[in-house]
N, C-alpha and C positions, 0 to 999 in steps of 0.2 A: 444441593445448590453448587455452581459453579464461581470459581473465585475470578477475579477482574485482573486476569493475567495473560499474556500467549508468551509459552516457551518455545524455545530451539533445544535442537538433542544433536550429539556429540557424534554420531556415527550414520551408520546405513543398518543400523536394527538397535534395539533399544539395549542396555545393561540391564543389572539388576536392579541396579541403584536408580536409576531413571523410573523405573515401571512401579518400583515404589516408591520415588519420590513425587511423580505424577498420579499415583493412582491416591494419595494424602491429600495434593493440597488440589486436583480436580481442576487445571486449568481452563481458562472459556477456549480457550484453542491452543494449535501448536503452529509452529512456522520451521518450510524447510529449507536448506541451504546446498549448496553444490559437493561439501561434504558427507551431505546425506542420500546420494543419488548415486548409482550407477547401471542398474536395466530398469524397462519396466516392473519387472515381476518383484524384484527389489522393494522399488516407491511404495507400490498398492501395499505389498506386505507391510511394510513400515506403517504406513496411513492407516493401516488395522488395527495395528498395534498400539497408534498413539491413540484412537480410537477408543479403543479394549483399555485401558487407561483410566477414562471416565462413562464407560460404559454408555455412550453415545453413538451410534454410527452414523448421527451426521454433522459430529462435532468437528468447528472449523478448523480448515488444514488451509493456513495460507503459502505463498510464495511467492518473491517476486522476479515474473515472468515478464519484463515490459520488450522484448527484443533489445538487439544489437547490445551493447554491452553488458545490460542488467540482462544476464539469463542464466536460471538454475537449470533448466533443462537443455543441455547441447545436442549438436552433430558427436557423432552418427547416430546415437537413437532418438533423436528429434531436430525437426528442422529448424532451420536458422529463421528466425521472424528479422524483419527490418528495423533499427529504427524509429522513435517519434518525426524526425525532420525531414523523413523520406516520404510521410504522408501530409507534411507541412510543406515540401516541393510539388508535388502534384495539386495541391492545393492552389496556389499560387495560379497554376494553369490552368486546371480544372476544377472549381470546387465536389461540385456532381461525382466526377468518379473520385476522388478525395478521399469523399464522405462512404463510397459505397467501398473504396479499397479497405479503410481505417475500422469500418465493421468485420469486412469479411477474414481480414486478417486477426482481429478479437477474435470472433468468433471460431476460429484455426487455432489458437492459442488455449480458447477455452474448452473446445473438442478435446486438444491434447492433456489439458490440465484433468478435465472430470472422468477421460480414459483410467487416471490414474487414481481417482476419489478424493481429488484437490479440490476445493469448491471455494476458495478464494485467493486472488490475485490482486498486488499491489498496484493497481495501474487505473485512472490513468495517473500520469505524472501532467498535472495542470499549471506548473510551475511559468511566471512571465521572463524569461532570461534577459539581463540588460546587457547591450556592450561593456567588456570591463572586470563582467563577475566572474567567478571561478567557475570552470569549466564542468564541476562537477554535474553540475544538469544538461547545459551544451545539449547535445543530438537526441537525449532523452526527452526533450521539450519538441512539440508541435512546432512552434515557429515563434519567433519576437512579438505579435499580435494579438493580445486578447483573444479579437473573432476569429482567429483560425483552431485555438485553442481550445474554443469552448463548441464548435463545428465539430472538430473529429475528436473533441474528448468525449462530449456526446453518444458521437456513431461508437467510439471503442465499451463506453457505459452499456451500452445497448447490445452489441456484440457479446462480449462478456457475459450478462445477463442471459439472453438466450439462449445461452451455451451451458447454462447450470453453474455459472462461477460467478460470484458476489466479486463488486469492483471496490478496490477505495482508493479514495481520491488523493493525492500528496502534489506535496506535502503543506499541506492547510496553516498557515494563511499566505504563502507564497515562501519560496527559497530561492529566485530566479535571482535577485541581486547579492546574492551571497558571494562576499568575496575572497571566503576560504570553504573547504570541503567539512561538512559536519563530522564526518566521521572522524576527523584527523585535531579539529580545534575549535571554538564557536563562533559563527560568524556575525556581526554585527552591520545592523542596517541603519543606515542615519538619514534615508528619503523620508519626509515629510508625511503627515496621518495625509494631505490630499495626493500627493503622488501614489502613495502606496493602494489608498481609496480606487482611484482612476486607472490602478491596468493591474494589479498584485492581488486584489482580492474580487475584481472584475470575472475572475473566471468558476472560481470556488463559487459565488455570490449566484454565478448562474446556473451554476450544476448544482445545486445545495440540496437537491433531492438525490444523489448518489446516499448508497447506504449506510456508508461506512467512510471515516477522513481517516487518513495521519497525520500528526502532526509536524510541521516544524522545530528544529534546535536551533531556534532565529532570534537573537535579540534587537528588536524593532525601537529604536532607540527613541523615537517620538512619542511612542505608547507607553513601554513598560523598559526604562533603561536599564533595570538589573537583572532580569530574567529572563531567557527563553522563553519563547512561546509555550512550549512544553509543560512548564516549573511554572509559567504565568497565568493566576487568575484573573487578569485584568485583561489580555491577549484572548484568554481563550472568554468568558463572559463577554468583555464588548465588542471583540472583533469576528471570531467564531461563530458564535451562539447567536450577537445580536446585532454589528453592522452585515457579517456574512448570512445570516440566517440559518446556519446550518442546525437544525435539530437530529440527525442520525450520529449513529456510533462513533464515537473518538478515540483510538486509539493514540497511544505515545508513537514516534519511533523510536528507534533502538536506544533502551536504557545503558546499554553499556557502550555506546560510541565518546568519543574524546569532547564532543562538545559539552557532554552534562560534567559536575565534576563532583566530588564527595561521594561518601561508603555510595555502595547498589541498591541498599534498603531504605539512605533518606530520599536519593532517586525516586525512587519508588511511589514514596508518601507522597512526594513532591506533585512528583507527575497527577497523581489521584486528587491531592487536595485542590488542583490549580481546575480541575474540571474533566481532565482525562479519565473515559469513562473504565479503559483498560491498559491494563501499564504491559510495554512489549521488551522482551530482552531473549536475546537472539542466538548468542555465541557457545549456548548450550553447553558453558563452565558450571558445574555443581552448586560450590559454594555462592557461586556469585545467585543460582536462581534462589536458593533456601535462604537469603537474604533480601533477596525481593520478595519472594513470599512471606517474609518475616512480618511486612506492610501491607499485604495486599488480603482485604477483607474479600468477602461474599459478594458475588453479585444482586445488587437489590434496589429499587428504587425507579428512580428514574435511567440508571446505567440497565438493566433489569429490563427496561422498558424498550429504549433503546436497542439491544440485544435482540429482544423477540420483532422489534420491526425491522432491524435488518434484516434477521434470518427466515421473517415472512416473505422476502423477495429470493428465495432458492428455489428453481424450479426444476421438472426435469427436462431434458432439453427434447422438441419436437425433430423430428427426420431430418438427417443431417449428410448430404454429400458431401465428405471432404475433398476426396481428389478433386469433383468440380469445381469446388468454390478455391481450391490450390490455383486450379488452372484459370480459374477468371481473374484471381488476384494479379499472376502472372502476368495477364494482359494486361490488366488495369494498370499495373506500375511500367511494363515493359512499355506501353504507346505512352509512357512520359520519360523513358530514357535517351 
């Protein structure tokens, strides 16, 4: 059995300590970062590795790929992607090629990913941004509109997918009026259960078949005023599970960023007891995971369940022009510049 965990690793190949601290406690996945990358031949080998680990080979490697500033994969060995707001400008003009740009560029993102034996990406980002909030989502989001958001978060779901790379959604149940960055302190929401109802969880609420969410580090002051979404069983039960409807995979975001606060292991419990089906910590510090796994039991149950119907949506992906579909993106976005 695999434990209700995804790790990050400290380098660009594993230690010793790593390959047996992973190959003990058997995590459901790993996650990579831009200190983990520098050729291809590099990645895959890594991806083997973490792999050879729990003795899976198609145990998940996530990363978050979403273009423009969220990118673990760079120039020169991989192309620059756009952007969420650059597919939420063509939108505006064109829904039609919008929706056919926001696929075809998924779908170029998750060519590149599954070249590498990545088979899950952080994206989409379905976030509603308000005037006002912190910028931390800004360009990363579709546009200020619900329907444009659930439009090409859609098309990118569907891209992604047919590329062989599992999507998850974020950060569930919105972060768009957050008026500081999660990673740096916690931000707290004081809009109303019907505001937040009407555009914040409009988008989640209609993608809820995506396979996999993250959560938010959001304290939703009308629901649950002492805990994050994350930490919150009240957050994730009536707003998650049963105004959103989401019944797929729920993972934390990063247990170790500045919004959660206390040791990494009551993190941990935390996250698991409030409904998160797997606790995520990223920063690939030693002590800090053997601490999270100090809390973090077996995969079993309904997380178990979970688990196998997301990874029932991994495919292998059907015949695949890239340079074509490069060269139609290029038009597609070029006759809106």
């Amino acid at each position: 059995m695999r434990s209700r965990a995804i790790y990050g690793c400290a380098g660009t190949s594993l230690s010793a300590a790593e390959l047996d601290f992973f190959r003990q406690v058997r995590p459901w996945g790993f996650i990579l970062f831009a200190r983990n990358i520098s050729t291809p031949a590099q990645v895959m080998a890594l991806v083997e590795e973490l792999r050879g680990t729990v003795g899976d080979a198609q145990a998940p490697v996530l990363i978050d790929q979403e273009g423009g500033r969220v990118a673990r994969l760079k120039p020169p060995q991989w192309r620059a992607r756009p952007p969420a707001a650059v597919f939420g400008a063509l939108h505006a003009q064109n829904p039609d090629a919008a929706r056919e740009a926001t696929y075809l560029n998924a779908r170029l993102i998750a060519h590149d990913l599954a070249s590498l034996g990545i088979n899950v990406d952080c994206l989409p980002v379905l976030d509603v941004p308000v005037p006002g909030a912190h910028d931390i989502i800004g360009d990363r989001a579709f546009a200020t509109d619900p329907a444009t958001i659930i439009a090409l978060g859609k098309a990118q779901i569907e891209g992604l997918m047919d590329g062989g790379v599992l999507p998850v959604m974020k950060h569930i149940p919105g972060h768009g009026r957050a008026g500081a960055d999660s990673h740096l302190a916690l931000p707290r929401v004081s809009a109303t259960v019907e505001e937040l109802s009407a555009s914040d969880f409009v988008t989640f609420r209609s993608l809820d078949q995506c396979p996999i969410a993250m959560t938010a580090h959001v304290v939703y002051e009308s629901i649950d005023p002492q805990r994050p979404c994350t930490t919150s069983p009240k957050v994730i039960r009536d707003v998650i599970r049963g105004e959103i409807g989401f019944d797929g995979l729920l993972m934390s975001d990063d247990l170790s960023m500045k919004a959660l606060d206390g040791p990494l292991s009551v993190r941990a419990k935390q996250a698991l007891f409030a409904g998160c089906d797997l606790a995520l910590h990223c920063n690939g510090d030693m002590e800090e995971m053997r601490e999270v796994a100090s809390e973090v039991k077996e995969l079993e149950g309904q997380s178990l369940r979970r688990s196998q119907q997301a990874l029932a949506h991994l495919s292998v992906p059907g015949a695949f022009d890239a340079e074509a579909a490069q060269a139609h993106l290029a038009t597609l976005l070029g006759a809106a510049a």
